[in-house]
C-alpha positions as a Python dict, from the first residue, in 0.01 Angstrom:
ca = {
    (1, 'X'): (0, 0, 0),
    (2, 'X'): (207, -317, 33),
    (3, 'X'): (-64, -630, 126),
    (4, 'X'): (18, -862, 465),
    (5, 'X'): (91, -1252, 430),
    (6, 'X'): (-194, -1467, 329),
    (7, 'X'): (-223, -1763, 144),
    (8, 'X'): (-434, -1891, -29),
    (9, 'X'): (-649, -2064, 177),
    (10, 'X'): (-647, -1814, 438),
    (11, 'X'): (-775, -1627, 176),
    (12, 'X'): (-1108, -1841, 36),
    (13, 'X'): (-1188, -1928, 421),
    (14, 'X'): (-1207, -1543, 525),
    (15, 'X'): (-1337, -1440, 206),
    (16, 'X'): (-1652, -1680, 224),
    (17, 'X'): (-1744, -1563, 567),
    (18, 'X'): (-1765, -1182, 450),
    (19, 'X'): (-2047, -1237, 208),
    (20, 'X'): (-2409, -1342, 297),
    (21, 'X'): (-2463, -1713, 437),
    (22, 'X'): (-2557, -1966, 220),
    (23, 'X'): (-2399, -1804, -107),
    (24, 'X'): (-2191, -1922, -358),
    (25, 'X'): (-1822, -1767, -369),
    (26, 'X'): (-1628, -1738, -665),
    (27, 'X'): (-1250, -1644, -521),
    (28, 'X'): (-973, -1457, -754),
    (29, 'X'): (-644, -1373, -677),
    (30, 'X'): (-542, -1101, -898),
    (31, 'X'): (-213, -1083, -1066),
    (32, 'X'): (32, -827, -1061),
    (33, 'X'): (210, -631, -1364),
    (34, 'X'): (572, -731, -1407),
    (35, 'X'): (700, -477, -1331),
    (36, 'X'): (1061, -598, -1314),
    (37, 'X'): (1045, -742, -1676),
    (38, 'X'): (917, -417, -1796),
    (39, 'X'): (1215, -221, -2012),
    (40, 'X'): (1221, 132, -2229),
    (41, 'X'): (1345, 185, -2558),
    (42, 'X'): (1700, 122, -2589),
    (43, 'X'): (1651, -9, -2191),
    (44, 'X'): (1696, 325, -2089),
    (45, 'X'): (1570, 382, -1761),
    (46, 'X'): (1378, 759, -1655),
    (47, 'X'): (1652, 996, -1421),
    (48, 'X'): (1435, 1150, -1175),
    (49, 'X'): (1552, 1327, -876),
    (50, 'X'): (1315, 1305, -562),
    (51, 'X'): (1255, 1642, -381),
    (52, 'X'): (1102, 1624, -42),
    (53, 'X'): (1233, 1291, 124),
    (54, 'X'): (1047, 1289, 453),
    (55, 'X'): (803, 1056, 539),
    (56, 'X'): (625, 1007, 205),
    (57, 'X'): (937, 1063, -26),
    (58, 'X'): (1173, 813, 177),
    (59, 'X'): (815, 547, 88),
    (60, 'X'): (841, 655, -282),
    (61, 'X'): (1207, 580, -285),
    (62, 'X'): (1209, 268, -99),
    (63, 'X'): (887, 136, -358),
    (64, 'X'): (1087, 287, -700),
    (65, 'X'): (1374, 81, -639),
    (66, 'X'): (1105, -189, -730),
    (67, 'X'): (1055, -24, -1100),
    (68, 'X'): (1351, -126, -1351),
    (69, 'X'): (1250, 174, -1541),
    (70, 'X'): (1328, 465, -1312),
    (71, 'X'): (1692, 533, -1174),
    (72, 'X'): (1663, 809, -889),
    (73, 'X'): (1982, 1074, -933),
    (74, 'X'): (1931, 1334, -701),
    (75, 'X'): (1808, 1410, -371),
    (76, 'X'): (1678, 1750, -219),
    (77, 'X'): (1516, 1869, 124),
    (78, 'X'): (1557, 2139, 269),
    (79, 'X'): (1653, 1943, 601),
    (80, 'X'): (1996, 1788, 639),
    (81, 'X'): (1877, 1467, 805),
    (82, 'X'): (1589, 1397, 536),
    (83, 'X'): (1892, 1384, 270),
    (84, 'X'): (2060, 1089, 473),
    (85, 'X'): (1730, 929, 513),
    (86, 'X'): (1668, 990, 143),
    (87, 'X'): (2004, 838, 39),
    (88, 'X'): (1922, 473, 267),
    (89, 'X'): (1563, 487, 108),
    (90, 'X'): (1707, 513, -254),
    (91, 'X'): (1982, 262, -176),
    (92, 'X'): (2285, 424, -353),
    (93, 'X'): (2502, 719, -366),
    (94, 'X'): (2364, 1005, -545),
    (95, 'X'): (2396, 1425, -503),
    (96, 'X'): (2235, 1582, -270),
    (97, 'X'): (2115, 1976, -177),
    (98, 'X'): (1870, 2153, -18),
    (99, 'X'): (1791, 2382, -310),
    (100, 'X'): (1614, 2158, -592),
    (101, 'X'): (1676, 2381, -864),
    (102, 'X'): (2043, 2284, -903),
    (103, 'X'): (1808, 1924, -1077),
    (104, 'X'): (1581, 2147, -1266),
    (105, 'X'): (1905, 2291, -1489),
    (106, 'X'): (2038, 1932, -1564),
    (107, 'X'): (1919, 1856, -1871),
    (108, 'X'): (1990, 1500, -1821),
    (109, 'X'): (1691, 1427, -1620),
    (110, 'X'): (1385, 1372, -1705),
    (111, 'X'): (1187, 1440, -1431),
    (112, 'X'): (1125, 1496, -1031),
    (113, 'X'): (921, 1300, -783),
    (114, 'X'): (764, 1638, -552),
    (115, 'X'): (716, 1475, -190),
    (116, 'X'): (693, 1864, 19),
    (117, 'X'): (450, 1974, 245),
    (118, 'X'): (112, 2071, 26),
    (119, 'X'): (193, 2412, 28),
    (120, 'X'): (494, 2416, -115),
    (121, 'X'): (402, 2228, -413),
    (122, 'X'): (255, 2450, -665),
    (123, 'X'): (569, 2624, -707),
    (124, 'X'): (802, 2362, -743),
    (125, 'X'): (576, 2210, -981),
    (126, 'X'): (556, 2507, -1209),
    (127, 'X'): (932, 2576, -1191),
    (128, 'X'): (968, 2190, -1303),
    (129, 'X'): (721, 2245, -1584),
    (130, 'X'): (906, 2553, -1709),
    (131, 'X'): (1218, 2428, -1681),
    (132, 'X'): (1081, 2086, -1897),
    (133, 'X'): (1045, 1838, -1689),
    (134, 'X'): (752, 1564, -1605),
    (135, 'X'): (641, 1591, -1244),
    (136, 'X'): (526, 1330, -1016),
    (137, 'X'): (309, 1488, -688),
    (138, 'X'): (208, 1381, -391),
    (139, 'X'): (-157, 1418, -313),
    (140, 'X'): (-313, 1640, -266),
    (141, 'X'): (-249, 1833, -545),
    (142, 'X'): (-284, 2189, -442),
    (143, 'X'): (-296, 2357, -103),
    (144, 'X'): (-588, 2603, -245),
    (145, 'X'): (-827, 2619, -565),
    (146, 'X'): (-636, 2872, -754),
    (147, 'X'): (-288, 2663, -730),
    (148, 'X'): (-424, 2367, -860),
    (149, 'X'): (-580, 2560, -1170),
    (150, 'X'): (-290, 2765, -1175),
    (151, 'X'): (-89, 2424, -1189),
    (152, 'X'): (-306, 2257, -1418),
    (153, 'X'): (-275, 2563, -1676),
    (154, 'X'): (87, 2543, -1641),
    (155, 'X'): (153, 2153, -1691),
    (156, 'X'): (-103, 2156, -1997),
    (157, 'X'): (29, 2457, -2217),
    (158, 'X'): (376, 2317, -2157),
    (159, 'X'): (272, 1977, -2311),
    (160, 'X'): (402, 1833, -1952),
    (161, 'X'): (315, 1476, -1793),
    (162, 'X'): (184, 1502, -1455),
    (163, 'X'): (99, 1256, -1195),
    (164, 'X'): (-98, 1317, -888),
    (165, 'X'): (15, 1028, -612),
    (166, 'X'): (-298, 885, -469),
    (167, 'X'): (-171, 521, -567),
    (168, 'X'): (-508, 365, -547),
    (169, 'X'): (-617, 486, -849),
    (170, 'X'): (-325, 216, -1007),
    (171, 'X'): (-440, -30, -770),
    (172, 'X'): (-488, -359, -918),
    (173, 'X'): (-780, -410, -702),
    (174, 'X'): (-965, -95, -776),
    (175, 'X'): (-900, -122, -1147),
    (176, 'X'): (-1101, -466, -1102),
    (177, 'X'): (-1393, -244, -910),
    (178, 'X'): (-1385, -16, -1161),
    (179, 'X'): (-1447, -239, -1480),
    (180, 'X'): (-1741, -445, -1274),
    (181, 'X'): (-1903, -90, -1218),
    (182, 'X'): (-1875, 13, -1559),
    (183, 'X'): (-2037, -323, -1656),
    (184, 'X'): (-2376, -214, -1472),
    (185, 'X'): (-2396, -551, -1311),
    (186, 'X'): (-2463, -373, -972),
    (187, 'X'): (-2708, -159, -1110),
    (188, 'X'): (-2775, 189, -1016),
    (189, 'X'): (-2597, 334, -781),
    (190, 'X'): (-2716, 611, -503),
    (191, 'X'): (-2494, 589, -232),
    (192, 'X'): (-2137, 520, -134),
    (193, 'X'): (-1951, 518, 197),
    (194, 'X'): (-1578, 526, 280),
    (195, 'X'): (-1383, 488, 655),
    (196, 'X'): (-1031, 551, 724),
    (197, 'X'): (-969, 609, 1089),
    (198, 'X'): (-685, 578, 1308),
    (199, 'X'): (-617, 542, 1705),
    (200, 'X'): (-285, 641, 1769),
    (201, 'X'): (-71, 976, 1788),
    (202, 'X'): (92, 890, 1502),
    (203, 'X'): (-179, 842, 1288),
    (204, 'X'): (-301, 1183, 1426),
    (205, 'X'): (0, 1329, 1287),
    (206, 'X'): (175, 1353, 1616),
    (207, 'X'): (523, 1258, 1492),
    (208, 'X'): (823, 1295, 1722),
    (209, 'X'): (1038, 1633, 1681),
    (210, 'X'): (1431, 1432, 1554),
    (211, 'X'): (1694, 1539, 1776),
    (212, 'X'): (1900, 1790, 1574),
    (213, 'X'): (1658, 1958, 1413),
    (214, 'X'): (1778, 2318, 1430),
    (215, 'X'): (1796, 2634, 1257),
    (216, 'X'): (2145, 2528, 1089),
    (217, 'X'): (1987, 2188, 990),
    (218, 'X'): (1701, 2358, 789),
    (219, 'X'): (1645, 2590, 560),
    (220, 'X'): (1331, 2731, 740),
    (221, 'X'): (1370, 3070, 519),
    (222, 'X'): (1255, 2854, 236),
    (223, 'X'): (1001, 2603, 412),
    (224, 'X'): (769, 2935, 448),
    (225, 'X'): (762, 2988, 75),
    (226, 'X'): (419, 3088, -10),
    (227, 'X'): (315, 3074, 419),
    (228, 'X'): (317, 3374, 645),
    (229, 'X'): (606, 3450, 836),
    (230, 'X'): (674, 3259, 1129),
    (231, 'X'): (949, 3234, 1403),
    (232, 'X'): (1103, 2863, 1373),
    (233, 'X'): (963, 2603, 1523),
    (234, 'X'): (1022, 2261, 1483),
    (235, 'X'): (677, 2127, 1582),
    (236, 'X'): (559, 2295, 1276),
    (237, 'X'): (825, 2181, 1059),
    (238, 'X'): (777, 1808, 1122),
    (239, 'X'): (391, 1820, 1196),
    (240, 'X'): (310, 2047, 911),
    (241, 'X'): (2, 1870, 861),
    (242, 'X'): (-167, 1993, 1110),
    (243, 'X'): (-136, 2371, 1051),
    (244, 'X'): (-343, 2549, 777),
    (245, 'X'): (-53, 2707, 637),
    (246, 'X'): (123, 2422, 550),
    (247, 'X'): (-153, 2154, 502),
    (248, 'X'): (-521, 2073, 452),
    (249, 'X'): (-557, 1850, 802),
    (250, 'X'): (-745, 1514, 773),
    (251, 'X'): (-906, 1604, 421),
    (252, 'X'): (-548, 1667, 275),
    (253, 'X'): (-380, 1357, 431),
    (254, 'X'): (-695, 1039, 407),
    (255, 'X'): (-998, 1195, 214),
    (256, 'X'): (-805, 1235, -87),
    (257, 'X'): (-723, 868, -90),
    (258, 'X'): (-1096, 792, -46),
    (259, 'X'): (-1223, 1057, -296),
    (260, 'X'): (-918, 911, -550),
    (261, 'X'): (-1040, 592, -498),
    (262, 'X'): (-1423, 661, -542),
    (263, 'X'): (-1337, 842, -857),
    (264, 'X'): (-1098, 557, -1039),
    (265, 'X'): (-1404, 301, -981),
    (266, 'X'): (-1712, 554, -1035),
    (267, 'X'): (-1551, 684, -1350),
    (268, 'X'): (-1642, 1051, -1242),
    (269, 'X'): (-1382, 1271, -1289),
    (270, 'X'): (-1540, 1613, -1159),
    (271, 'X'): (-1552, 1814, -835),
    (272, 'X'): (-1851, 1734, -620),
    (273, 'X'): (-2199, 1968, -675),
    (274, 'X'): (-2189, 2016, -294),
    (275, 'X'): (-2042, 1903, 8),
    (276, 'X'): (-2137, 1927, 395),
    (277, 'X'): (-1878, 1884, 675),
    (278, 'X'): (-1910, 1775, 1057),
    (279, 'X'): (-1647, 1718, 1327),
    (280, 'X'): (-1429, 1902, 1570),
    (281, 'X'): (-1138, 1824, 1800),
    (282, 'X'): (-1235, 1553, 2019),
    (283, 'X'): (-907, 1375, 2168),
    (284, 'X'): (-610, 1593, 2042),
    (285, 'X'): (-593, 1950, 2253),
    (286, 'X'): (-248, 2025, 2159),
    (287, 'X'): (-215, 2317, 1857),
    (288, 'X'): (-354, 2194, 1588),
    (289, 'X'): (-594, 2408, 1330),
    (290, 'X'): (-819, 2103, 1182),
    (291, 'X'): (-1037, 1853, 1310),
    (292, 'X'): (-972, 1513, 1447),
    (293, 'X'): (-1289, 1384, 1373),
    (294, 'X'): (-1471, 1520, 1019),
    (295, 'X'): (-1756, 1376, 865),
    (296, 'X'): (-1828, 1474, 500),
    (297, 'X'): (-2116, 1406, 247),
    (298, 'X'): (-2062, 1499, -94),
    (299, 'X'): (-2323, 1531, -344),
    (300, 'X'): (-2151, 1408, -710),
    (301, 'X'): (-2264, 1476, -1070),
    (302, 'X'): (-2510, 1172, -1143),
    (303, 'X'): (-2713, 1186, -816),
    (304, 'X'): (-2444, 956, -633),
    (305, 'X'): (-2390, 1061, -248),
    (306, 'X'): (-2046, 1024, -126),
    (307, 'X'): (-2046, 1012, 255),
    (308, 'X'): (-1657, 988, 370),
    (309, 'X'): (-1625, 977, 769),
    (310, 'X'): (-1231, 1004, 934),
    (311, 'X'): (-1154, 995, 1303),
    (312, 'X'): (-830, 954, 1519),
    (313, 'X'): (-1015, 788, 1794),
    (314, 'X'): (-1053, 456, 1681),
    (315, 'X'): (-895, 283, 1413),
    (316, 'X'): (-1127, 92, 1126),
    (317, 'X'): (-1155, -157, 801),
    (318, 'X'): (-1111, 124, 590),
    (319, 'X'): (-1395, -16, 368),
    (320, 'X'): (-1513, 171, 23),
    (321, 'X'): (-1877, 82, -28),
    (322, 'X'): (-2045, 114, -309),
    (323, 'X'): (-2450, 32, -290),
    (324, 'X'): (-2577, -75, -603),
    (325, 'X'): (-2956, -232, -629),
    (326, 'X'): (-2805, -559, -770),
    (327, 'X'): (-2510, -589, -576),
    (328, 'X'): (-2289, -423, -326),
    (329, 'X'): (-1928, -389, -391),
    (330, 'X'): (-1673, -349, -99),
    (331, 'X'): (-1349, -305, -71),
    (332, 'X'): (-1162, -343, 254),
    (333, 'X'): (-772, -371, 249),
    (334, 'X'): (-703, -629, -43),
    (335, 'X'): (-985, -767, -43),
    (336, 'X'): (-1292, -711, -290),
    (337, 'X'): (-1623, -852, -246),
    (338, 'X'): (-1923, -834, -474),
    (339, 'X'): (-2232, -920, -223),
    (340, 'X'): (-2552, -1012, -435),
    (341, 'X'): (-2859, -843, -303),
    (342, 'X'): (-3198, -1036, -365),
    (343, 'X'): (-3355, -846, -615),
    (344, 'X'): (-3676, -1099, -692),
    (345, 'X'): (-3996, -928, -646),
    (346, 'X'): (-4120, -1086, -292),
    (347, 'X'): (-4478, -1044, -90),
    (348, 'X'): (-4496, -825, 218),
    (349, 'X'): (-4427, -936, 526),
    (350, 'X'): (-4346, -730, 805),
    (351, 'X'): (-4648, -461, 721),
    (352, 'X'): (-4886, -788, 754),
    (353, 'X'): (-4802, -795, 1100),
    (354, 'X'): (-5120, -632, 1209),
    (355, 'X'): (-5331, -819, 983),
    (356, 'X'): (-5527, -1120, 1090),
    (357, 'X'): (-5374, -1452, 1024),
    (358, 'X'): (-5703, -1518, 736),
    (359, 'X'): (-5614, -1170, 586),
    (360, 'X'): (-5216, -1273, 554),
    (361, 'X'): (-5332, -1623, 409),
    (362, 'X'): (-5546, -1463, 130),
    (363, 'X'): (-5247, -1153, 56),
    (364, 'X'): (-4991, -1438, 21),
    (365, 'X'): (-5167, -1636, -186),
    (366, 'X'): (-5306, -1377, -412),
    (367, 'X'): (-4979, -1205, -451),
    (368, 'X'): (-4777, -1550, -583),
    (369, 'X'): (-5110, -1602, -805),
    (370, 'X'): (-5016, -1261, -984),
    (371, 'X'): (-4680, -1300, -985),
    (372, 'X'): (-4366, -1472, -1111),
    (373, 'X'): (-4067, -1550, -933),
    (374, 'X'): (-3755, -1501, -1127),
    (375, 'X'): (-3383, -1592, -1010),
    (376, 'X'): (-3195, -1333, -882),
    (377, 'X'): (-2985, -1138, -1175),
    (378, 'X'): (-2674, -1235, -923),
    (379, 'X'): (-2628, -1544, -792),
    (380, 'X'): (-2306, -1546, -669),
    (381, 'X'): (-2052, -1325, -462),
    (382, 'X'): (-1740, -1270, -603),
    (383, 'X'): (-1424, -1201, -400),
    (384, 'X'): (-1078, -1098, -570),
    (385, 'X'): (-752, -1035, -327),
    (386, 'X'): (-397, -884, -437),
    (387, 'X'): (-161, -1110, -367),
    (388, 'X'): (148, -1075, -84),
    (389, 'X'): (339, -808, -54),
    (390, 'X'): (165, -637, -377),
    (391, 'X'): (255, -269, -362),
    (392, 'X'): (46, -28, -556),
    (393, 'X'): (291, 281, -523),
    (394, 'X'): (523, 70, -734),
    (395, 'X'): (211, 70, -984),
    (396, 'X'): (150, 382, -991),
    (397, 'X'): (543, 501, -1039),
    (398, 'X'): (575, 217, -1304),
    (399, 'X'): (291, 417, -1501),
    (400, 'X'): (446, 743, -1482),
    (401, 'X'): (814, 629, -1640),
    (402, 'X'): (624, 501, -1901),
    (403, 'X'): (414, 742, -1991),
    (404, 'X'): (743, 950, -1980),
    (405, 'X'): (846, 777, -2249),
    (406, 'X'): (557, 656, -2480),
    (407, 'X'): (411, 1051, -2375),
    (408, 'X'): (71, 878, -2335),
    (409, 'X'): (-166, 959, -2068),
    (410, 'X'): (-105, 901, -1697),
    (411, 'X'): (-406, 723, -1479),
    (412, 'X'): (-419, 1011, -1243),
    (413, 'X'): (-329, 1325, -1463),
    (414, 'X'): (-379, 1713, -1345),
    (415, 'X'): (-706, 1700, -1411),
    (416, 'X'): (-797, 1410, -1192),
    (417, 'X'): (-585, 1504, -959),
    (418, 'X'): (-688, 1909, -939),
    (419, 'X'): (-1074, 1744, -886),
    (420, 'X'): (-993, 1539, -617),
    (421, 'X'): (-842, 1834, -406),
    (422, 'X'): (-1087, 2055, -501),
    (423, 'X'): (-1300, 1820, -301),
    (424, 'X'): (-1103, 1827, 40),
    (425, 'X'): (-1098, 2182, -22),
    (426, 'X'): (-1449, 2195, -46),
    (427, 'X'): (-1478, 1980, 296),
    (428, 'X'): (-1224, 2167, 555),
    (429, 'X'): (-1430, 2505, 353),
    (430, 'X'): (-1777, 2392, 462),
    (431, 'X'): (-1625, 2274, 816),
    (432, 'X'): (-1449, 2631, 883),
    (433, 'X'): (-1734, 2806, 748),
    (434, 'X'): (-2010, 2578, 914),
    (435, 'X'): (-2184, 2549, 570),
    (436, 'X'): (-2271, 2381, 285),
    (437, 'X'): (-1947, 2463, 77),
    (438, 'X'): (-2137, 2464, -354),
    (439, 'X'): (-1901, 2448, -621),
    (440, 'X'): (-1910, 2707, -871),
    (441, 'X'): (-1791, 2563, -1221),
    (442, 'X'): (-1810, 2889, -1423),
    (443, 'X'): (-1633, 3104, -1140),
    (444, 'X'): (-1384, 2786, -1099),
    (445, 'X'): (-1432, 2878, -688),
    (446, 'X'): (-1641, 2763, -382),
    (447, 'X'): (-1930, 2936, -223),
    (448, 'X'): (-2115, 2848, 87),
}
């Protein structure tokens, strides 16, 4: 997520007018890593080779080329174009195929970034794991509940590093949110809320088919690994996220970046207890199996309601809410607020309404007679921005080459990653199924 052009001013101007009138605001502009000054033993850098360089992978090239540490080798999709595109996105010359196990037997690299369509990943990543390598996946995870166990299993008992890519969860921003809601100062919290919308056929996943994109330009064969058979088709091939084969629709593609991000800051790392879906296809009446509008509330470990609501008829914020009975913490873009909420015991007001003006008198008075009134725990709202141009996929790939090399743990490991999924599993189930979609923990499966 790469920030727009603000300065600084900009900044403390906008920033005071998105918490309540009249309060104090404390403004921080977070800094960075250096991630260009960062070296590896010897200044070695990690060999990866990036397989899948369509949309996403061609973004994960373009933001490694910011990481000193990693040095992409290799390049494989199983579409000819997508390994020219790859090749401009990494910025140099390196080998290409369409088969990615040709990378797997060179035991000169250390690991592969997996960029595919969802369904595709589970085996890639276990033939990386087998063959020794650390894997870097795209979100989500799996395409179903038993691959991402199945993956899990696999990465763990071969002593593997794997790194799910929802980048927020190396966000510089939502590492801030998460250490102010670990302190407690906005006290319990019930209820959070998350938005990411769009307005536009792209955004619905209505990408254009590339001229040239043929049978002889693809390896189709192997696209329907793990999928039912299926004459070629082009649409398919390029809008794979719309078909339940390949993907896992809205839920897939922009609930797992709100569910990643309500998990770095919340600290739970666990399925949800429940979840209820809502939607249907409102705009789109071309082909496509999943919703463009779903609404899902998620009941979480901890009493915490997670309500996440996407739609592709009008674009939003994109806030993350968090309600807290001190304080409110939102964040929206690169921007984080912490809104105080009044939390001094105060007399009744509104229910006097139908009291007589001698009865309100003698309430009030008797009320601040028992009573007394303390200053708010929070006094003022705190914003914190990233600053321009920040780019948290950069982060997040800057934490996986080095936890290839110190073998530490990665921020968003198969564990996190496998929980988050299970979650937009657990949403398309309860929308398909039209109920509430309970997760099972000792059966490791969902039941409505």
């Amino acid at each position: 997520m790469k920030t727009p052009s603000m300065t600084r001013r900009d900044f403390v101007r906008m920033s005071a007018g998105a918490v309540a009138a009249g309060a104090a605001v404390k403004a921080t502009l977070l800094e960075p890593p250096m991630l260009a000054a960062e070296t590896l033993t010897g200044g070695r850098k990690i060999r990866f080779a990036s397989i899948g360089t369509g949309i996403r992978g061609c973004d994960l090239l373009r933001s490694a080329r910011q990481v000193s540490t990693g040095e992409c080798v290799g390049i494989a999709d199983l579409y000819d174009m997508h390994q020219k595109a790859g090749l401009e996105a990494c910025g140099r010359e390196v080998p290409t195929t369409r088969d990615y196990r040709r990378f797997l037997d060179d035991k000169t690299i250390d690991a592969v970034i997996v960029a595919t369509a969802d369904h595709l990943h589970r085996h890639i990543v276990l033939d990386a794991v087998a063959a020794g390598k650390d894997v870097y996946c795209e979100k989500p995870m799996s395409h179903t509940v038993e691959a991402g166990f199945e993956m899990v299993a696999a990465v763990q008992a071969g002593k593997r590093i794997l790194e799910v890519g929802s980048n927020r969860v190396s966000n510089i921003l939502y590492r801030k949110a998460a250490e102010i809601y670990a302190s407690g100062r906005l006290g319990e919290v019930y209820y959070a809320e998350a938005h990411m919308d769009r307005d536009g056929p792209s955004g619905a996943g209505v990408y254009p088919v590339p001229p040239g994109l043929t049978p002889e330009t693809v390896n189709w064969k192997e696209f329907l690994r793990d999928a039912p058979p299926h004459e070629f088709d082009p649409v398919r091939f390029v809008r794979w996220r719309l078909y339940r084969d390949y993907g896992e629709g809205l839920a897939g593609d922009l609930f797992v970046h709100l569910l990643s991000g309500f998990m770095g800051v919340s600290g739970i790392n666990a399925p949800p207890l429940r979840a209820y879906s809502t939607g249907g296809n409102v705009r789109y009446k071309d082909d496509r199996e999943f919703p463009d509008v779903l609404s899902t509330l998620y009941d979480y470990p901890g009493g915490l309601t997670y309500g996440i609501h996407c739609n592709m008829v009008t674009a939003s914020q994109e806030p993350l809410i968090f309600s807290g009975e001190e304080a409110n913490l939102t964040i929206m873009g690169n921007t984080l607020t912490i809104t105080p909420a009044d939390t001094r015991p105060q007399p009744e007001r509104y229910g006097l309404n139908g009291w007589t003006e001698a009865l309100r008198r003698q309430y009030t008075e008797a009320w601040f007679a028992a009573h007394t009134v303390a200053p708010p725990k929070i006094t003022e709202a705190e914003v914190y921005e990233t600053p321009r141009g920040y780019d948290d996929t950069a982060d997040h790939l800057a934490n996986f080459f080095r936890a290839i090399e110190t073998r530490e743990h990665v921020v968003e490991d198969e564990v996190f990653g496998n929980h988050a999924a299970i979650a937009c599993h657990m949403a398309n189930y309860s929308y398909f199924n039209r109920a509430i979609a309970t997760w099972d923990a000792a059966t490791k499966t969902i039941k409505g």
